[in-house]
N, C-alpha and C positions, 0 to 999 in steps of 0.2 A: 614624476608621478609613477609608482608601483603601480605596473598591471595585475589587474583585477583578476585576471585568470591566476596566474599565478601565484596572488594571494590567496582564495580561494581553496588552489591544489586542482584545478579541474585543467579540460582542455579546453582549446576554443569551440568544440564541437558538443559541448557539454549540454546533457538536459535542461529544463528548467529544475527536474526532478533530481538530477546529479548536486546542479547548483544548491540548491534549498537543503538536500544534506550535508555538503559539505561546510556550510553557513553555521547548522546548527550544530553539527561535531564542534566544528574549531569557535562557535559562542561560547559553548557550555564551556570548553578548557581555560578560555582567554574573558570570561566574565571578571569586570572590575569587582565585584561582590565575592567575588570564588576567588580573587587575587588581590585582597588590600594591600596596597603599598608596594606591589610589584609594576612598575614602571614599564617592563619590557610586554607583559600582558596588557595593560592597559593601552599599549599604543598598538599592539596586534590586532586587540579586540576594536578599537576603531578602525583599522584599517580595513578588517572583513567587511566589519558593517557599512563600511562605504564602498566595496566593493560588490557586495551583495542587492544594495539600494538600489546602482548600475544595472546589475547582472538578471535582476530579479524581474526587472521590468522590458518585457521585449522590445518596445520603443528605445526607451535611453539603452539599451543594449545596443541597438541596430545601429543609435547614432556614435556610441563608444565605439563600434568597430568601425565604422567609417570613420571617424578622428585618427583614430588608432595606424588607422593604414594611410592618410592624409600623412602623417608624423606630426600632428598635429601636440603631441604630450611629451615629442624628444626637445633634449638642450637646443639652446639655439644663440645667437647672438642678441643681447640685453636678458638673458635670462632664461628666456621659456620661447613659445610660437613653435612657428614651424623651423626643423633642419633642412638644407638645400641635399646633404649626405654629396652623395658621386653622380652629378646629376641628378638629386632630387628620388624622394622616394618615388615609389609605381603608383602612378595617378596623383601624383603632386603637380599643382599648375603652378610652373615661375611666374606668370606675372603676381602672383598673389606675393611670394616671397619679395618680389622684386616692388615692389609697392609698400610691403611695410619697410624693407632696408632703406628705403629712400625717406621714409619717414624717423629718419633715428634710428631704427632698429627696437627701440620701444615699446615708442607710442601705439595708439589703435589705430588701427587700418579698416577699410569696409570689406568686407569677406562673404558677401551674398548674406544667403541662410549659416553663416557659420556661428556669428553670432546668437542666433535662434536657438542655434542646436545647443550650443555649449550653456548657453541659460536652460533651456530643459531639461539638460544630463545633471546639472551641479546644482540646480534650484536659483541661479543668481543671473545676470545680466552680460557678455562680455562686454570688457575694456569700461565696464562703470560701476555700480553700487552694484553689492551683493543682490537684491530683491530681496522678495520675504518667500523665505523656505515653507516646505510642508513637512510636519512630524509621518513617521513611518505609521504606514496604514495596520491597522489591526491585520492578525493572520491565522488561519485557519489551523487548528494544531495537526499533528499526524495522525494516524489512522495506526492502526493494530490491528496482529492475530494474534489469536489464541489457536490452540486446539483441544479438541478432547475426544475419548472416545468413549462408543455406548456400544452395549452390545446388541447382543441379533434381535433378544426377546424388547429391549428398552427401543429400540429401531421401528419394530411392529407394532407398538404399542404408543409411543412418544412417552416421555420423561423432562421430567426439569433438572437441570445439572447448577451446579457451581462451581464457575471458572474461575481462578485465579489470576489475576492480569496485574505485572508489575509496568509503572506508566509515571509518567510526570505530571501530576493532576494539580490543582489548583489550591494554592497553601489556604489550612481551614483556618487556619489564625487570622488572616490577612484578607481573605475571602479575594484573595488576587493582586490588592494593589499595590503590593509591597512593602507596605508602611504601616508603621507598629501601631495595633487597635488604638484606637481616640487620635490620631492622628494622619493625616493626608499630604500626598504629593505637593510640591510647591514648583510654581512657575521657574523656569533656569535660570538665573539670572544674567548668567551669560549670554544667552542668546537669545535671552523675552521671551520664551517658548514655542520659538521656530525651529529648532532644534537643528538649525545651521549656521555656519559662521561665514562671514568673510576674509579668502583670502588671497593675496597678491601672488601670481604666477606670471612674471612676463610682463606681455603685453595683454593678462587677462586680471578680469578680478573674478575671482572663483568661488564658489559658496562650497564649504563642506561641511561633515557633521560636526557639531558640537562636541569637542571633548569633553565636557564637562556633563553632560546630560545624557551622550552617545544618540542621539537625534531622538531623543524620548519627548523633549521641550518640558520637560520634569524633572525636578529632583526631589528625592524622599532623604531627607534629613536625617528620619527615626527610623531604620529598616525594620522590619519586623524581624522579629527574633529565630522564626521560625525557619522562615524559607531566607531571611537576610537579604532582604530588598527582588527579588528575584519574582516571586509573584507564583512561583509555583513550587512543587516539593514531590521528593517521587517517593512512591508506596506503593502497597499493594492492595490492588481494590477485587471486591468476590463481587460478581455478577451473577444472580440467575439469569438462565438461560434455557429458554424453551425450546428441546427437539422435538417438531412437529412426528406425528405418525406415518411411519415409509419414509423416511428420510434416507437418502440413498447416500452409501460413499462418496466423497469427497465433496460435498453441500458443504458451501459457506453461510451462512445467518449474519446478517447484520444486525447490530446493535448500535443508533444512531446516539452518535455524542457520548458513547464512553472510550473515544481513542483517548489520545493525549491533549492536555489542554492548549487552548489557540495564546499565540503574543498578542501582546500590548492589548487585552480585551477581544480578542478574535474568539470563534467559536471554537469548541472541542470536535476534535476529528469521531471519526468511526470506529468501531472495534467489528473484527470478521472473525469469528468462529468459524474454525473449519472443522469438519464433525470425520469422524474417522467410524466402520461400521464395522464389528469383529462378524465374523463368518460362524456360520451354524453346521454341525457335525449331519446333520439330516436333510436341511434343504438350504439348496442354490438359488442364487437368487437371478433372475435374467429381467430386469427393469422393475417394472410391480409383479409381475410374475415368479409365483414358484415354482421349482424341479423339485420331485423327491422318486428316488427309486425304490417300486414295491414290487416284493417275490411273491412268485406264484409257481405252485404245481404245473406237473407238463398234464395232466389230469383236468385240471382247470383252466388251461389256456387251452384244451381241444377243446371243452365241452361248454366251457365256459363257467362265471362264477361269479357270487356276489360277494367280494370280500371288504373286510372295515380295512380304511385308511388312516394315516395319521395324518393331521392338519394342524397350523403354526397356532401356535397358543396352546395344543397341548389335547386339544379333543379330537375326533373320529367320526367320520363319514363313512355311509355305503358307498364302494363303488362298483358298479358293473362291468365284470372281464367279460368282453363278446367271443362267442365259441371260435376256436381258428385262430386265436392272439397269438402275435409270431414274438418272441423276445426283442427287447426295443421299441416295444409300441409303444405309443403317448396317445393317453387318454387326460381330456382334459375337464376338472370340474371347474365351474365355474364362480366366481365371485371370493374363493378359500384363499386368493393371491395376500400381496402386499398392502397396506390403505394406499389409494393415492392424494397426493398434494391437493389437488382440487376437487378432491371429492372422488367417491368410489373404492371399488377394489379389487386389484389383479386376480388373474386364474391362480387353481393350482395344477400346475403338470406332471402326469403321474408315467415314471415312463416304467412300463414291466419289464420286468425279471426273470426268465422262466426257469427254475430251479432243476436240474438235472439228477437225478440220485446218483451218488457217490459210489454205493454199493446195493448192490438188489439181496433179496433172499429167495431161496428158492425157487419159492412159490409166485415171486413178482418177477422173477427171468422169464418163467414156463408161462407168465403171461405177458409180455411182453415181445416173446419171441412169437409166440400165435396171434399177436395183435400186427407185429409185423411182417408178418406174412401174408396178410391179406391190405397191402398197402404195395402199390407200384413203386416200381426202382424208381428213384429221382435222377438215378444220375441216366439212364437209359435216354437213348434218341429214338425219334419218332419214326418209321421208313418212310 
């Protein structure tokens, strides 16, 4: 029996989330529908899928790797069971060995819970009739991102966008079930729509999937033309999508049920918009709060002053410079900020400027130098 990890391609330490992609890479290449008449894919693509059915289920995983390390899946004498190896694998117990070799090397032997296990992992019974298998449960499809970006003013404001999102959605001919309009799935015949088989290992009887169905317990006859029995078909869907107002960099938005569509009837996953916010040449943004630097006279920061601001969206407030304003003050109005998410809306923070003249004339030196003259040294100590 080929290990399951290694068909797969993962490790033994592998996610559930590792496992589920590498499942669905190596479906889509090794799909009997994506490979008619290719014999070496068609037994690939059932091997994953029996490897994945194990893998995918943390219980039959837990009892696969305990078999696994029993050597419960190596050659052995009549066939299959357990190898004794150089002394027996690490936590192999000989009387179990030594119990079935006395029995023929064949036959079934009692083995606690091992028979339990091995009926739960494979769907069937050991050392007797297969049981009745269960078809693979419906599965939830993947999930997506998108991105996009809006700028500062569509940010402050919110905006509806349209996204592009290429995905595996659900064939519109077939509306999913594979099989060409006016016609429907048909029970397996192989396998009466258990979508497992029996079959002899040893001293085990082992249930696996159905070759002929791939443990679907259906077969479609008539494939649809479209997606060719497959049930889904990739394209490219446009979603609007609502940027709320203040939406801050790097915000994801969900959009429930436009990921990729789910197997065998399972639900469509999620799509996550992740919104990217271009920067504005005037104001910074610090949370809902805005920054904008405004110049002012050194005239107007002694004596003080009421001069207009600019504020986002484009209009003008009074604001009040109090006399003595040092360069770097932040003065703050209230309510001009960012909208917030649940309502409301930030400051705006206004931090001054105080503008220096480059060059004086004359007449603004001859007052300047008599203004500073009646103004004490700063740099002077006290006795």
């Amino acid at each position: 029996m080929a290990d399951h990890y290694q068909t797969l391609g993962v490790s033994k330490n592998a996610t559930q989330d590792e496992i589920k992609k590498a499942f669905r890479k190596l479906a889509r290449e090794h799909h009997p529908d994506k490979n008619q008449g290719n014999k070496a894919s068609e037994e690939k693509f059932k091997e994953v899928s029996t490897a994945y059915e194990t893998l995918s289920d943390p219980e039959k995983r837990k009892q696969y790797d305990e078999l696994s390390r029993l050597g419960a899946f190596g050659p052995g004498p009549g066939g299959g069971g357990f190898r004794p190896g150089a002394g027996g694998p690490q936590g192999f117990d000989p009387r179990m060995y030594q119990q079935w070799q006395q029995q023929g090397g064949g036959a079934q032997f009692e083995m606690g819970d091992l028979g339990d296990i091995l009926g739960n992992l494979f769907g069937g019974a050991a050392g007797g009739g297969a049981g009745r298998g269960r078809r693979r449960a419906a599965e939830r499809g993947d999930d997506l991102q998108a991105r996009v970006i809006v700028s500062f003013d569509d940010a402050l404001n919110g905006v509806t966008v349209r996204v592009p999102v290429d995905k595996a959605d659900t064939c519109d001919t077939c509306r999913g079930s594979g099989a060409k309009p006016g016609t429907t799935p048909k029970v397996c015949p192989e396998c009466q729509g258990r979508g497992v088989i029996a079959r002899n290992q040893g001293p085990f009887a082992l249930s696996e999937q159905c070759p002929r169905c791939h443990g679907q317990g259906t077969i479609i006859e008539s494939p649809c033309p479209t997606c060719h029995g497959t049930g889904v078909q990739h394209k490219t869907r446009r979603y609007n999508v609502k940027i709320p107002a203040g939406v801050k960099d790097g915000s994801k938005i969900r959009i429930k049920g436009k990921g990729e569509a789910g197997l065998r009837g399972g639900p469509a996953g999620d799509l996550f918009v992740r919104v990217r916010v271009e920067t504005d040449d005037l104001f910074e943004r610090q949370g809902d709060n805005l920054v904008v630097e405004v110049p002012v006279t050194v005239s107007e920061a002694a004596l003080g002053a009421t001069v207009k601001i600019p504020t986002p969206g484009g209009g003008r407030v009074s604001l009040k410079v109090p006399a003595g304003s040092q360069d770097g003050r932040t003065l703050r109005v209230r309510g001009k900020g960012m909208p917030k998410l649940k309502g409301g809306q930030g400051d705006l923070l206004v931090k001054l400027r105080v503008q220096i003249p480059g060059k004086l004339t004359k007449d603004q030196k001859q007052l300047f130098e008599k203004l500073g003259a009646t103004f004490p040294d700063p740099r002077s100590t006290a006795d």
